[in-house]
KEFITOR-567839 format. One line per field, with one value per residue (C-alpha): residue in one letter; y, z, x. Coordinates in pm, whole numbers. Example, Ala and Ser with C-alpha at 12.3 -4.5 7.8 and 13.67 -1.06 7.14 Angstrom:
2
res <- (A:S)
y <- (-450:-106)
z <- (780:714)
x <- (1230:1367)
//
This chain:
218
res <- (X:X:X:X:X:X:X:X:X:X:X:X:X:X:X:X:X:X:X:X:X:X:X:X:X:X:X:X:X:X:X:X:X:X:X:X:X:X:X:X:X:X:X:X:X:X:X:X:X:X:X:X:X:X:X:X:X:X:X:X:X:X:X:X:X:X:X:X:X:X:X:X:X:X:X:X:X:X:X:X:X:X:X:X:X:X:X:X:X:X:X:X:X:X:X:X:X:X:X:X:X:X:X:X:X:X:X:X:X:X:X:X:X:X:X:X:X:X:X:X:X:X:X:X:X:X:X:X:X:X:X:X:X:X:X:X:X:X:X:X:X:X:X:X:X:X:X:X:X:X:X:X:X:X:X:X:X:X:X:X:X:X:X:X:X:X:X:X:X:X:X:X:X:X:X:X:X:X:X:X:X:X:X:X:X:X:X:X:X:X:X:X:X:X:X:X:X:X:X:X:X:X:X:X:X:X:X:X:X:X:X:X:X:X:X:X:X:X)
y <- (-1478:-1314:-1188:-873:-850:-984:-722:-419:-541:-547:-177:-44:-189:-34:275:365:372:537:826:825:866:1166:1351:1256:1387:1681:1776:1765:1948:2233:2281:2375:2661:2928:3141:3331:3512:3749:4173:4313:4623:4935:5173:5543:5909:6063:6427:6539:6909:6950:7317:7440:7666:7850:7940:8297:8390:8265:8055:7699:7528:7447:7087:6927:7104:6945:6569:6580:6760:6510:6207:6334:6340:5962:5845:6012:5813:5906:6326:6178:6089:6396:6743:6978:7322:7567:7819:8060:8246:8485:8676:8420:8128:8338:8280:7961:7838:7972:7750:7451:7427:7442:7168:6951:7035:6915:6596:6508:6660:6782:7179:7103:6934:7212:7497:7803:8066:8386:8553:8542:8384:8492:8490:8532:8178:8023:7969:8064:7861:8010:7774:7492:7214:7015:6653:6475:6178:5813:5584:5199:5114:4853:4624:4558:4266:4208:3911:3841:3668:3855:3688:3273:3342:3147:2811:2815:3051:2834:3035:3323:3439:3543:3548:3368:3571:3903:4053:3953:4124:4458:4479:4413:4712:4952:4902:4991:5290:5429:5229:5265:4960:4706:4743:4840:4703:4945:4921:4908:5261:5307:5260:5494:5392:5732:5695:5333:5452:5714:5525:5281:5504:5695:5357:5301:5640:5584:5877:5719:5971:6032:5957:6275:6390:6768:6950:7322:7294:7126)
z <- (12070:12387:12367:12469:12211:11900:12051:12013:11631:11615:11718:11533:11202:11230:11378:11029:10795:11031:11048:10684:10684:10928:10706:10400:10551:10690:10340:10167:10486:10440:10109:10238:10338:10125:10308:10051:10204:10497:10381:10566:10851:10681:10891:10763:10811:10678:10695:10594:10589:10577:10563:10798:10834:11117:11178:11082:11478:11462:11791:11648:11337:11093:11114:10818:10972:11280:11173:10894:11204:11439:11129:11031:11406:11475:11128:11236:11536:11936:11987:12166:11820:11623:11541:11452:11280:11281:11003:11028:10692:10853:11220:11271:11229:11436:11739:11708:11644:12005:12120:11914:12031:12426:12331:12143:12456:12717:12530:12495:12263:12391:12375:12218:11890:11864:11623:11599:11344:11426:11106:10848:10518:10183:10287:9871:9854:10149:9953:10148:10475:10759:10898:10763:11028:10895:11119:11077:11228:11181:11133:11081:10710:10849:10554:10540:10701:10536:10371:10097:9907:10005:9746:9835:10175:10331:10063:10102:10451:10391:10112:10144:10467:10321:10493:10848:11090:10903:11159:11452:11333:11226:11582:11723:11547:11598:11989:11991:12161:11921:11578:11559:11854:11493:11347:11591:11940:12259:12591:12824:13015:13407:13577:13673:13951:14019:13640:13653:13974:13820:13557:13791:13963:13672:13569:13915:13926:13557:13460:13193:12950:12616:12235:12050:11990:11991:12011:12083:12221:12531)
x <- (-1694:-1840:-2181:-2084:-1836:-2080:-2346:-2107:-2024:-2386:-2422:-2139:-2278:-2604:-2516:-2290:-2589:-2821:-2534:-2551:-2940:-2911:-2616:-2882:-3172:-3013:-2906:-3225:-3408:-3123:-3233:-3547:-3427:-3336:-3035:-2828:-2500:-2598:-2625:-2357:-2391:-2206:-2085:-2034:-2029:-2343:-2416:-2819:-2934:-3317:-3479:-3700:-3995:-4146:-4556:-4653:-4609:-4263:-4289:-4305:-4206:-4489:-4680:-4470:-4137:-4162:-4218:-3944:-3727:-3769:-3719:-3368:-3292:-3430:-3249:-2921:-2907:-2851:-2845:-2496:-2321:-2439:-2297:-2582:-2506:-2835:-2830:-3096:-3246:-3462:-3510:-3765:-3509:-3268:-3550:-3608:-3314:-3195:-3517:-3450:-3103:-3191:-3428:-3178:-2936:-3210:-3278:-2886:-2664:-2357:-2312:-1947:-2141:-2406:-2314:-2552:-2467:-2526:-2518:-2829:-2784:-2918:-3301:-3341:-3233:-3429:-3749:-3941:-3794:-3667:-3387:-3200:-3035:-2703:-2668:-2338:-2328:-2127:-2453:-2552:-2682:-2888:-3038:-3350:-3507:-3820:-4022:-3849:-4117:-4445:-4648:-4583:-4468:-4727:-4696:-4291:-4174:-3842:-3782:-3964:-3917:-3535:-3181:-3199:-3053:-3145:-3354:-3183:-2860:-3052:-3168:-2870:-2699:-2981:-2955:-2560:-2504:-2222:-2205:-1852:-1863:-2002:-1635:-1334:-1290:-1232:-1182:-1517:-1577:-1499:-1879:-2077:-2340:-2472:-2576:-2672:-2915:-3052:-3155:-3307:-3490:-3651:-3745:-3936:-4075:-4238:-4039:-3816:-3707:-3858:-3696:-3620:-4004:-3954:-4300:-4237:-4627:-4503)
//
């Protein structure tokens, strides 16, 4: 037999057990690592309504008003995707609800999805508040991503740390523009480059714009 031939027998032999130690120890390093079936990214209409109340001038909204205002908005996603409806109580929520929605306008919700009653409601069942704001919006449950096993994560990250993947697929679905794009196809949109440039050039002015923060102070 040639040498060349007996050296490839050779090879072949060895090379079928050493495959069988890498499947082996690939097995019992995968079981390391604790990575139960991924949480899934729901996507579904949700529609919140939060009460307002302005400051005894009537100007601004008070303190605790303004940062539950501005959570709803940020939980509800991009101004874009939402329909607001402003229902004032009181003549005070009739003012600044006219202010409140050419702020939400200026930051990005279309006019079309913006819905300002003119008519009071039943101040004797305000409570006291002066305006109540209903979003409706189609949102991202995103689940949530964190340590798993906060108490022996640093003696076992394998199988603390929770489902691999987890955090890298919440990102992904807070940074869609419309969360509808997570479960039904579409076409891509016809560029824009007067938008693209725009964007550019706030970027190189350092005059990028803002996440909804409304502050009637400004």
């Amino acid at each position: 037999m040639p040498c060349h031939t007996r050296l490839a027998l050779v090879v072949a032999v060895l090379t079928i057990p050493l495959s069988a130690c890498t499947q082996e120890l690939n097995s019992v390093r995968a079981d390391m690592f604790a990575n139960p079936p991924q949480p899934g990214i729901e996507v579904k209409p949700s529609a919140v309504s939060l009460n307002l109340r302005t400051t005894p001038a009537g100007q601004s909204f008070t303190p605790e008003s303004l940062k539950k205002l501005n959570e709803l908005l940020n939980r509800q996603g991009r101004l874009g995707n939402q329909t607001i409806t402003l229902l004032p109580y009181t003549p005070a929520g009739g003012h600044i609800a006219e202010r409140l929605s050419q702020v939400l306008t200026e930051r990005g919700l279309p006019p079309s999805q913006l819905i300002l009653r003119d008519d009071l409601r039943d101040a004797g069942h305000s409570g006291g508040d002066d305006l109540m704001i209903v979003s409706e919006a189609i949102v991202a449950v995103v689940p949530d991503c964190s340590i798993a096993g906060t108490d022996s994560w640093a003696v076992t990250p394998y199988s603390a740390v929770g489902p691999l993947g987890c955090a890298n697929r919440a990102n992904l679905a807070r940074m869609v523009s419309d969360p509808r794009d997570l479960v039904r196809p579409r076409t891509l949109d016809p560029a824009d480059g007067t938008r693209a440039n725009a964007a550019i050039q706030r970027y190189h002015t350092d005059s990028v714009r803002d996440l909804v923060d409304i502050d009637f102070d400004d």
